[in-house]
Structures are given as structure tokens and as C-alpha cells.
C-alpha positions as CSV (number, residue, x, y, z in Angstrom):
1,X,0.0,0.0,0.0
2,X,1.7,3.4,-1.0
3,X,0.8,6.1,1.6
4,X,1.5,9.4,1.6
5,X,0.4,12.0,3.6
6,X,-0.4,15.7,1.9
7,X,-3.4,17.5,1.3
8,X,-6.0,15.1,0.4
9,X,-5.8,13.3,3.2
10,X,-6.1,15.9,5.4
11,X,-8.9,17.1,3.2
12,X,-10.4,13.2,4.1
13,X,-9.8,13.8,8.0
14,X,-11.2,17.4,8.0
15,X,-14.4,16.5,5.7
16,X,-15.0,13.5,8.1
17,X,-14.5,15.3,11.0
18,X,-17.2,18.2,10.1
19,X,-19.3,15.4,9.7
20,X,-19.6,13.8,13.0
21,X,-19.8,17.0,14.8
22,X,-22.9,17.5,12.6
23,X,-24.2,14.4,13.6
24,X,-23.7,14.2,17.6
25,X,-26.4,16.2,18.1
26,X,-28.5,14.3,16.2
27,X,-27.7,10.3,17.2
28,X,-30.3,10.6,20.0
29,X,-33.1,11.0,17.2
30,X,-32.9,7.4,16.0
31,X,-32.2,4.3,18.4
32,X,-29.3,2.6,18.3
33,X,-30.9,0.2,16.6
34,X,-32.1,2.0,13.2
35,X,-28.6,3.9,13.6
36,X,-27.2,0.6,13.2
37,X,-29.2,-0.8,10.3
38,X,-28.5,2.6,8.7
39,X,-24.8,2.8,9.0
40,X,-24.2,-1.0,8.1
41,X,-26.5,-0.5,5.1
42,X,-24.5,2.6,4.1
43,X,-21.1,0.8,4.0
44,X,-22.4,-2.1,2.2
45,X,-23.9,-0.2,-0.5
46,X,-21.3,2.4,-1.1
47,X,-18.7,0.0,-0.6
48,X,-20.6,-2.2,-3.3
49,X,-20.6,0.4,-5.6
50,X,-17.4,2.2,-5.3
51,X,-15.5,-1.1,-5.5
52,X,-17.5,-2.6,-8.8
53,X,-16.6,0.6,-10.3
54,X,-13.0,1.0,-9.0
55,X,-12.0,-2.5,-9.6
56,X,-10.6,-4.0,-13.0
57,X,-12.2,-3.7,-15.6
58,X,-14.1,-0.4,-15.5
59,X,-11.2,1.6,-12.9
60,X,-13.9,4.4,-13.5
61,X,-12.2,6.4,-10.5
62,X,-10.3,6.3,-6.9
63,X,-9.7,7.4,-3.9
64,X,-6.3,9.4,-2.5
65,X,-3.1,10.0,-4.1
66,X,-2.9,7.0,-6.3
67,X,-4.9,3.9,-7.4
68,X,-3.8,1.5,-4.6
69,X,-6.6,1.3,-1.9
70,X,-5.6,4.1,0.8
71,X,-6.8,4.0,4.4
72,X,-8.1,7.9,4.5
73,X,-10.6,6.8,1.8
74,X,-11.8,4.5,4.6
75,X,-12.9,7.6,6.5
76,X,-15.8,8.2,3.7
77,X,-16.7,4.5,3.4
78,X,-16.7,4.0,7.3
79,X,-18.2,7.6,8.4
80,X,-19.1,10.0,6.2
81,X,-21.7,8.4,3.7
82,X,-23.4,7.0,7.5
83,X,-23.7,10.0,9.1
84,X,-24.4,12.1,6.3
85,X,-27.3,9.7,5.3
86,X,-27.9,10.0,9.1
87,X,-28.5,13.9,8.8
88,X,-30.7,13.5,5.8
89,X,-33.0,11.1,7.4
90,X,-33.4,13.6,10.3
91,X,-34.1,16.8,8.5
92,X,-36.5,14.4,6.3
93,X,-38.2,13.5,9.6
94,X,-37.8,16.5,11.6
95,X,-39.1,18.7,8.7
96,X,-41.7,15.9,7.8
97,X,-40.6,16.2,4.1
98,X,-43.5,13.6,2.6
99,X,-44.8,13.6,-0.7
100,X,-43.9,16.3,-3.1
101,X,-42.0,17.5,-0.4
102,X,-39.5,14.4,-0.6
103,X,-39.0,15.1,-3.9
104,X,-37.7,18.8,-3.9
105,X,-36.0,17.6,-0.8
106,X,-33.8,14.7,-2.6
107,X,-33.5,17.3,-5.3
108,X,-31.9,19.4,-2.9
109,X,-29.4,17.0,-1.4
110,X,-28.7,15.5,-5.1
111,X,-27.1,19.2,-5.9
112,X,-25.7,19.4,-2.8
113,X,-24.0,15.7,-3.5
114,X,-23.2,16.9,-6.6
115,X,-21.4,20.2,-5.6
116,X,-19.5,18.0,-2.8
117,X,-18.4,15.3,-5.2
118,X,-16.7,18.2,-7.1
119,X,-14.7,19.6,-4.2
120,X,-13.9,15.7,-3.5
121,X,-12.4,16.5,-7.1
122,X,-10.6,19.8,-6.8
123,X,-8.7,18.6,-3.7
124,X,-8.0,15.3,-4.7
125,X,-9.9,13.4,-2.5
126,X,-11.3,11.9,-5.8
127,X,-9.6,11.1,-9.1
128,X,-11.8,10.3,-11.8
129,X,-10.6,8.1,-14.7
130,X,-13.4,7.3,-16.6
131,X,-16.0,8.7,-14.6
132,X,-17.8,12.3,-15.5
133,X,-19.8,14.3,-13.1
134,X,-22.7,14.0,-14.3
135,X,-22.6,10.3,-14.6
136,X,-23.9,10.8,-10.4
137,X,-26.7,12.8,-11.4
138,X,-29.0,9.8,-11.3
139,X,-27.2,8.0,-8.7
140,X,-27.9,10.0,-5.9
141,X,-31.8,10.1,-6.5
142,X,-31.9,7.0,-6.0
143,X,-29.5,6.2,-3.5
144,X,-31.4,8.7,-1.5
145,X,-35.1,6.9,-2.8
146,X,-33.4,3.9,-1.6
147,X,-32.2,4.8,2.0
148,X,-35.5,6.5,2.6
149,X,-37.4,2.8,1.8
150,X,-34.7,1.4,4.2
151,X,-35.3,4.1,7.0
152,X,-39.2,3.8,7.0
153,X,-38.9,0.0,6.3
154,X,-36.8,-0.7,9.4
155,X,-38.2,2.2,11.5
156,X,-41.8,0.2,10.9
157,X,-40.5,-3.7,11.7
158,X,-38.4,-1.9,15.1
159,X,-41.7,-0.4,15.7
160,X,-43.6,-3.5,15.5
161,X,-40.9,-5.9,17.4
162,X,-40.9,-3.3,20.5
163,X,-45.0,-3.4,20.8
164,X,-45.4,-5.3,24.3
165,X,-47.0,-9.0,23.4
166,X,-49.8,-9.8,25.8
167,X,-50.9,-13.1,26.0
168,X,-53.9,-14.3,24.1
169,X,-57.2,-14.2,26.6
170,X,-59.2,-17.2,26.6
């Protein structure tokens, strides 16, 4: 593994960092439980993702200094996409962004991801070989579409496992 230590990693660190002060606040919002099922869902899916498309034979982009895999990238994989997906599920919730609403507000977040994926690239967090820019336009949608199923999906089953069973009167 070739490590070296300049600007994009420190770029990593800060990024990740800002991050998890944003989400401290929050973690008391969802149990431990959902927090769970969301982060572990977050690193398999991005994880998924980003290594079909790193690995041979598409090597559409990567992370750090150099090809090689490069532990500050881990930072992303292990906390930013979790607690960022974290802070969208709880101004979804808090601002009870339903219907039309969800919508504008994944629209929203979409340009936002967009316009952070961009300074990933100026500092070089994030070199792109093959991929553009725009190839993420329809990604996030749907990765967003996606966690929002998972959130409400889980939130209902925890819901449903932590109603007290009585037994049945006779």
C-alpha cells in the first residue's frame, strides 16, 4: 500500500471530522438500533458500488493519491456516507418532508452531493478516470429513494418488534 500524507488526506480527515460533529447532536433521534441498520446499510452499498466501479475492468475512479486502496478513503466509506445519510434522514423526519416535499428535498441533497463530489475532485480526495460528473446525477436520487425505503422500512419492523406482546385471553 503506497501512503502518503499531503493535502488530500487531510482534506479526508477534516471532511470526516465536520461530519460527525454535525451528527452528535442528532444520534439521539434514532435508536441505536435503526442507527445501526443505517450505517451498516450505508457501508455495504457504497462499498458495493465504489469497488465494482474501482475495480478492474471499469477503474472508473479512486480514492487518495494513487490507485492502490488508501486507508483515509476508509474515513468516507466508514463515516461519512453513514452519518451524512444519518442527517438527511433527520431533516426528512424533523421537517416531515412527505410527498412532493420528498422530492424537492432529494433534489436538494442531489445538488448538494453533486457540488461536494466536485470539491472531493478539486482537492483530490477523488480522481476520476473514466468517470464524469454527471454520470452521479441519477445515482444520488436513487440512492437517497433507496435509503428513505430502508429508513421507513426498518423504523416500521423496530416499531412492530418493541410493541409489548400480551398473551392471548381465553
Amino acid at each position: 500500500m503506497n501512503v502518503t500524507f499531503d493535502w488530500n488526506e487531510w482534506f479526508f480527515i477534516i471532511s470526516t471530522c465536520a461530519i460527525i460533529l454535525l451528527f452528535l447532536p442528532i444520534r439521539k433521534y434514532f435508536s441505536p438500533a435503526l442507527v445501526t441498520i443505517i450505517w451498516v446499510y450505508n457501508i455495504t452499498l457504497v462499498s458495493t458500488i465504489d469497488y465494482f466501479l474501482i475495480a478492474t475492468p471499469y477503474e472508473m475512479y479512486y480514492f487518495g493519491d494513487n490507485p492502490t486502496y488508501e486507508l483515509s478513503g476508509t474515513l468516507f466509506h466508514l463515516f461519512m456516507y453513514p452519518c451524512a445519510s444519518l442527517l438527511f434522514l433527520f431533516a426528512y423526519e424533523t421537517w416531515e418532508l412527505y410527498g412532493i416535499k420528498t422530492v424537492y428535498y432529494i433534489l436538494c441533497w442531489t445538488g448538494f452531493s453533486l457540488f461536494f463530489e466536485w470539491i472531493c475532485v478539486i482537492n483530490g480526495a477523488l480522481i476520476y478516470t473514466g468517470w464524469k460528473l454527471y454520470y452521479s446525477i441519477p445515482v444520488y436520487p436513487i440512492a437517497a429513494f433507496l435509503l428513505i425505503f430502508i429508513y421507513r422500512f426498518s423504523k416500521k419492523k423496530l416499531y412492530e418488534l418493541s410493541l409489548p406482546k400480551f398473551p392471548k385471553q381465553q
